[in-house]
Structure formats: structure tokens, C-alpha cells
C-alpha positions as CSV (number, residue, x, y, z in Angstrom):
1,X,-30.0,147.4,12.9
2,X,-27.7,144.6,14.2
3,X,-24.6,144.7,16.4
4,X,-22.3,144.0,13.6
5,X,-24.1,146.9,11.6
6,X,-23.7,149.4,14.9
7,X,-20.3,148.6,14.8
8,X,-19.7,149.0,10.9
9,X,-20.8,152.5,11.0
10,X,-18.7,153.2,14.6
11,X,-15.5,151.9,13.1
12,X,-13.4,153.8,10.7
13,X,-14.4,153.4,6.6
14,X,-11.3,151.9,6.2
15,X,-11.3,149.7,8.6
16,X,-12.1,145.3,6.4
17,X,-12.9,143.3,9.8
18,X,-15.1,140.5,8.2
19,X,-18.3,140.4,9.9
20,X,-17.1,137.0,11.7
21,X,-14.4,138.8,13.3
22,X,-17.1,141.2,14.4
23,X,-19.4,138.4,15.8
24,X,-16.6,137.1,17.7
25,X,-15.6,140.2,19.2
26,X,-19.4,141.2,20.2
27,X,-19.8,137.5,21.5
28,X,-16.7,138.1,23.8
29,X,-18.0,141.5,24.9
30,X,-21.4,140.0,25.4
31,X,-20.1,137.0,27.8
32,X,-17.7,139.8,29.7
33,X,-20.8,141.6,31.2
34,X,-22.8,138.3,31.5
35,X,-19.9,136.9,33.6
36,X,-19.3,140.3,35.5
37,X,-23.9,140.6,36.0
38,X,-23.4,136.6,36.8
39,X,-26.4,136.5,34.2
40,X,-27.5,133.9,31.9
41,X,-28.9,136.6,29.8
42,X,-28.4,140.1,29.2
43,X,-31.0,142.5,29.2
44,X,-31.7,144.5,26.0
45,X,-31.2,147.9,27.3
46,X,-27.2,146.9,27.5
47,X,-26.9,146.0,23.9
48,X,-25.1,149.2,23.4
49,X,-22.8,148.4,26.1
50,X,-21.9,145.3,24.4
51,X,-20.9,147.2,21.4
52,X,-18.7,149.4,23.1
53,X,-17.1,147.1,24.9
54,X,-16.4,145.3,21.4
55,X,-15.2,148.3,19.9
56,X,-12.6,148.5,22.8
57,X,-11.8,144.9,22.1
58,X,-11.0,145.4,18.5
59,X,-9.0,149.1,19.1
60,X,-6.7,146.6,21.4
61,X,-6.5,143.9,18.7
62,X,-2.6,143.3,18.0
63,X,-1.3,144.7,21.8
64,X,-3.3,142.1,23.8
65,X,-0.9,141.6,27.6
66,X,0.0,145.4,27.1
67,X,-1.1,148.1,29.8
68,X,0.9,151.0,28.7
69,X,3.3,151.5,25.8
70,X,5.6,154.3,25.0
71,X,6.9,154.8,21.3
72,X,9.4,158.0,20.6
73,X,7.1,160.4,22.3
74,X,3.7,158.6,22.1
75,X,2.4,157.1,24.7
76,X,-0.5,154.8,25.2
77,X,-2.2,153.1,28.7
78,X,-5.2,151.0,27.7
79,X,-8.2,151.4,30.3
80,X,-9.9,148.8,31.5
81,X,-12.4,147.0,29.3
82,X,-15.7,147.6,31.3
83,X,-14.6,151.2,32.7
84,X,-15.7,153.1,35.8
85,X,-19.0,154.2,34.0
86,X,-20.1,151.2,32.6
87,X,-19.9,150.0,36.0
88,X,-21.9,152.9,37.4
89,X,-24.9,152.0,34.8
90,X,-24.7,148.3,35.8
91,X,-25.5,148.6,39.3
92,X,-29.0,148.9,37.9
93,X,-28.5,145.3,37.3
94,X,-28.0,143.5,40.8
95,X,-26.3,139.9,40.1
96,X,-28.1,136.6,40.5
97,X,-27.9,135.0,43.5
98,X,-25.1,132.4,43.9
99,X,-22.6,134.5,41.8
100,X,-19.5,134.6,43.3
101,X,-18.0,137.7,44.6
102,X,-20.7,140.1,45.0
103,X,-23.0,140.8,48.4
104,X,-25.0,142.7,46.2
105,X,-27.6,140.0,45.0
106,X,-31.5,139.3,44.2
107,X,-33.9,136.9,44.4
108,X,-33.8,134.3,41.7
């Protein structure tokens, strides 16, 4: 099963994102956590991390700049995009060295 057809099944049966729109937004996901790894590729094991990540993309489609947003008595704060845990479960992934930012490194 691809990506696109993980995400199909995650989003809502009404939901008519063309599977273009749903390459893009797992591309951008995909390059998030290879900028934030400083990675040229991305292991497998995180392939489910891309999709979440795109899924959190496309819920945010349409309020992109917006942190928080209140609406008669609804209100809504968007978290960030690669949260706390994600961040917790990529530590098993030290960056390359040379990426910028980060002390914690390994050998090419």
C-alpha cells in the first residue's frame, strides 16, 4: 500500500483531494523531516511519520499563517507540524554531520 493509499483510507470518505494534491502534500512532509534529520534520505521506518505529518498539512489547508482562531465560541490553535513526539522518536535518527544547528551528529 502506497502513501497516497494510507492517506485515502485516514482521510474522511468525503473528503476529493486528487491524488496529485496528495503527492504534493506527502512530498512536503517528506522534505520537512529530511531537512529537520539533515538527511538526503529518509529511512523506511518513518514512512508513517511522513503520512502524518501530511495529513496535518492537509487538515491546515485553507488557514495557512494562522496559529490560533477563535469563531463565536470555537476555538482552534494549530500545533506544530512535527510535534513533541515525533521529535522524541527522531532522536533515534542522529543528523549527518555538517547539518546546521544540531551538536548531536554521526559519522558520515
Amino acid at each position: 500500500m502506497t502513501n497516497t493509499d494510507i492517506m485515502r483510507v485516514l482521510l474522511p470518505p468525503d473528503d476529493d483531494s486528487s491524488d496529485t494534491r496528495l503527492g504534493i502534500l506527502l512530498k512536503t512532509a517528506e522534505n520537512m523531516l529530511l531537512d529537520y534529520l539533515g538527511r538526503d534520505t529518509l529511512p523506511e521506518r518513518l514512512n508513517d511519520m511522513v503520512v502524518q505529518i501530511a495529513l496535518a498539512i492537509h487538515g491546515r489547508l485553507g488557514s495557512e499563517g494562522e496559529e490560533k482562531r477563535s469563531e463565536n465560541d470555537i476555538s482552534v490553535s494549530f500545533s506544530d507540524l512535527i510535534t513533541d513526539d515525533m521529535k522524541l522518536r527522531l532522536r533515534n535518527y542522529p543528523r549527518k554531520v555538517g547539518a546546521v544547528n544540531e551538536p548531536r551528529t554521526e559519522e558520515p
